[in-house]
C-alpha positions in Angstrom: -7.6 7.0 -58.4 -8.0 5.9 -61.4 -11.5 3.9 -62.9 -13.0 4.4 -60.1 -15.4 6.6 -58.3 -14.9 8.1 -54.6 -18.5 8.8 -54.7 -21.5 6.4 -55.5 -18.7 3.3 -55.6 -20.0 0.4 -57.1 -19.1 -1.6 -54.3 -22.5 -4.0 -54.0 -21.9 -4.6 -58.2 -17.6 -5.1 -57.7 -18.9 -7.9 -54.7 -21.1 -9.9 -56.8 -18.4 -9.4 -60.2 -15.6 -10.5 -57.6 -17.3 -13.7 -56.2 -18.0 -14.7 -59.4 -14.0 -14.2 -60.5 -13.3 -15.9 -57.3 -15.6 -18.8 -58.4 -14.4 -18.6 -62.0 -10.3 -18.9 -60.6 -11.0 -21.9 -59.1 -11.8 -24.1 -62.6 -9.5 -25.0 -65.2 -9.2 -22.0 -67.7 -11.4 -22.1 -70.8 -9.4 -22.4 -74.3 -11.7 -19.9 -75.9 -11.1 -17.3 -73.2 -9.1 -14.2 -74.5 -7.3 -12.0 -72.8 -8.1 -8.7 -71.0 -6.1 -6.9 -73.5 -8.1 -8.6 -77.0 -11.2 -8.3 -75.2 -14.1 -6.3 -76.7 -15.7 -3.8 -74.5 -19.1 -5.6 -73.9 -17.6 -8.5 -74.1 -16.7 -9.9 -70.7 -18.0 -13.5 -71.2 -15.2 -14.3 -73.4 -12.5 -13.1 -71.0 -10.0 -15.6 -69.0 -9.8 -14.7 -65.2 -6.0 -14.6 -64.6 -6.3 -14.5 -61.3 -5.2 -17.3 -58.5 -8.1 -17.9 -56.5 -5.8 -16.4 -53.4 -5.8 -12.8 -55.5 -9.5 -13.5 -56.4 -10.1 -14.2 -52.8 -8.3 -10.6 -51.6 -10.8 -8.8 -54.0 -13.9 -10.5 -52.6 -12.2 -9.9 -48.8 -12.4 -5.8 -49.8 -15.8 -5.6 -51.5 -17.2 -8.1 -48.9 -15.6 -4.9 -45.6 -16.6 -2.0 -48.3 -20.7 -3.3 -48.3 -21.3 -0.4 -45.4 -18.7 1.6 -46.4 -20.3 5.6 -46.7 -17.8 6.9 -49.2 -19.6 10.2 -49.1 -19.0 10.5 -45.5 -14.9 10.2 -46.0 -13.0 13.3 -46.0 -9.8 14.1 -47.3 -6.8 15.2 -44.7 -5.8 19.0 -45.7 -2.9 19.7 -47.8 -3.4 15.4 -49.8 -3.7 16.0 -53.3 -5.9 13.6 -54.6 -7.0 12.6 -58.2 -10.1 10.9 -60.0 -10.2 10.3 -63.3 -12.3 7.7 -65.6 -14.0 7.6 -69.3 -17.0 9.6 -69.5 -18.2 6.1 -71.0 -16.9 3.6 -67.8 -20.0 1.6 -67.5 -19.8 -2.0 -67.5 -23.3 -4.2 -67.9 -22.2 -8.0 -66.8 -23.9 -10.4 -67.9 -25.1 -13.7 -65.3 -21.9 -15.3 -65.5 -20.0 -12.4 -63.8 -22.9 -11.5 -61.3 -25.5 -10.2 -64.5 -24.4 -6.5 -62.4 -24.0 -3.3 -63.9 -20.6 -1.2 -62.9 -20.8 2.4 -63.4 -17.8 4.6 -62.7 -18.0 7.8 -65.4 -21.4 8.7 -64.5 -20.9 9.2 -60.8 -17.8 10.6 -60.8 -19.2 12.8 -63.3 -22.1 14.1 -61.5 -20.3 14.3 -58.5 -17.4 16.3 -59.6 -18.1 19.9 -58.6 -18.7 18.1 -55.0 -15.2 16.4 -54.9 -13.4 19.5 -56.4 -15.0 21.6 -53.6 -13.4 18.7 -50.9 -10.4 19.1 -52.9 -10.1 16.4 -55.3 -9.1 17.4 -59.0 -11.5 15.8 -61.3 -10.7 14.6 -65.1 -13.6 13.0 -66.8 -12.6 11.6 -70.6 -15.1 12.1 -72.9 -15.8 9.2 -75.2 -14.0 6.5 -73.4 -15.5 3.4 -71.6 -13.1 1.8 -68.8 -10.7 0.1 -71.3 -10.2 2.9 -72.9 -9.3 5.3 -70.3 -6.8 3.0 -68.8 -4.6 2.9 -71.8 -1.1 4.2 -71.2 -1.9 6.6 -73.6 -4.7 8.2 -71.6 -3.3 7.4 -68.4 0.3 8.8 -68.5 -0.6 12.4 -69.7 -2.9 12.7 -66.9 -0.7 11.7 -64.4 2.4 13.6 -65.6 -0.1 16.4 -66.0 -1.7 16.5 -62.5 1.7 15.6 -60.6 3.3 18.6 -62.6 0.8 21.1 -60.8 0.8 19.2 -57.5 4.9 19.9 -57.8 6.0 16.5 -57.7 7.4 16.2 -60.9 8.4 19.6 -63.3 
């Protein structure tokens, strides 16, 4: 699980971020919008939803069944190896036009790490990276190569 907490999930802030995706899919896409990839971390107003508004309709459909959701209360089957990892720094503030939300992903998963170890979860934090960051390939793939390397799956 990557950029994303199974504890404290942000799923009230990813609702109100979703419907507004869902509401931005439906116009006709802005010139000025850049891309996910060129945009600046604090910097969400200036990115293109590219998105149909079916996909944009799926996300709102899960964050819409995950409002009651007690992610604390969900236990992981013995013997699933499970992974969480996200920047230290995953914290998105959103301004009105996205839902004017904020998403926060390294903190909780970061104060509830000892917690998720003990339930069986391995836990990797990145220290000075926000949610962009820590999705790059180049963070990503050493982590997973890493973790399925001791879980056996790869050698």
């Amino acid at each position: 699980m990557g950029g994303f907490t199974p504890r404290e999930g942000p799923y009230r802030s990813m609702l109100a971020v979703t419907r507004a995706a869902h509401a931005a899919s439906s116009r006709p896409p802005d010139p000025s919008a850049v891309t996910v990839e060129d945009a600046e971390p604090g910097h969400w107003d200036s990115v293109a939803v590219e998105t149909t508004e079916a996909q944009t309709r799926q996300f709102v459909t899960l964050y819409e069944a995950l409002q009651d959701f007690d992610d604390g209360a969900a236990g992981v089957p013995p013997g699933l190896s499970c992974l969480a990892f996200a920047g230290a720094d995953d914290q998105i503030d959103y301004s009105p036009q996205w839902g004017g939300v904020r998403v926060s992903i390294g903190e909780p998963l970061a104060k509830h790490r000892d917690e998720l170890t003990a339930a069986g979860w391995d836990v990797q934090v990145v220290p000075g990276l926000d949610h962009l960051g820590a999705m790059q390939s180049s963070v990503v793939l050493p982590i997973l190569i890493g973790w399925l390397q001791k879980i056996g799956w790869v050698k």
